[in-house]
C-alpha positions in Angstrom: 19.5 5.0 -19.8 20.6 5.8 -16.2 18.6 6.2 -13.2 20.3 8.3 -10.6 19.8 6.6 -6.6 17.4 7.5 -4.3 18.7 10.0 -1.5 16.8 9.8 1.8 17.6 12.5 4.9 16.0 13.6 7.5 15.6 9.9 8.7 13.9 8.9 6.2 14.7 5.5 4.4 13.3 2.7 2.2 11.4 1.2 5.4 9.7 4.3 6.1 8.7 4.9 2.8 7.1 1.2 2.4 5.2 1.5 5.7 4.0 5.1 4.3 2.4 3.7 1.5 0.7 0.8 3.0 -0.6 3.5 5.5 -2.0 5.1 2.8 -3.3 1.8 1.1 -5.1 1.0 4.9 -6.7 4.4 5.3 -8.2 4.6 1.4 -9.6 0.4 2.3 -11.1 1.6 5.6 -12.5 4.9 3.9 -14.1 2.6 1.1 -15.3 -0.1 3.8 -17.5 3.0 5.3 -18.4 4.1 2.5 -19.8 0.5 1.5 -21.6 0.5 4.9 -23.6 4.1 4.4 -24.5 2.9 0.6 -22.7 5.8 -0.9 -20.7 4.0 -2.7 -22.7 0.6 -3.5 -20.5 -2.8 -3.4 -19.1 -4.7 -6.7 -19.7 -7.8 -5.6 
């Protein structure tokens, strides 16, 4: 089995792509957190 390389342009590389996702990550954790706080969506714990 071979996997091809990843090809980044436009400025883009791996260090983007990490901070991207843990962007992502953030916004979905603070989106949950209000969520918790308005009792819409009720907290495991």
């Amino acid at each position: 089995m071979h996997l091809g390389r990843v090809k980044y342009f436009n400025g883009w590389n791996i260090f983007w792509t990490c901070i991207s996702y843990f962007a992502a990550i953030f916004i979905i954790y603070l989106y949950s957190r209000i969520l918790m706080r308005y009792q819409i969506l009720k907290d495991i714990n």
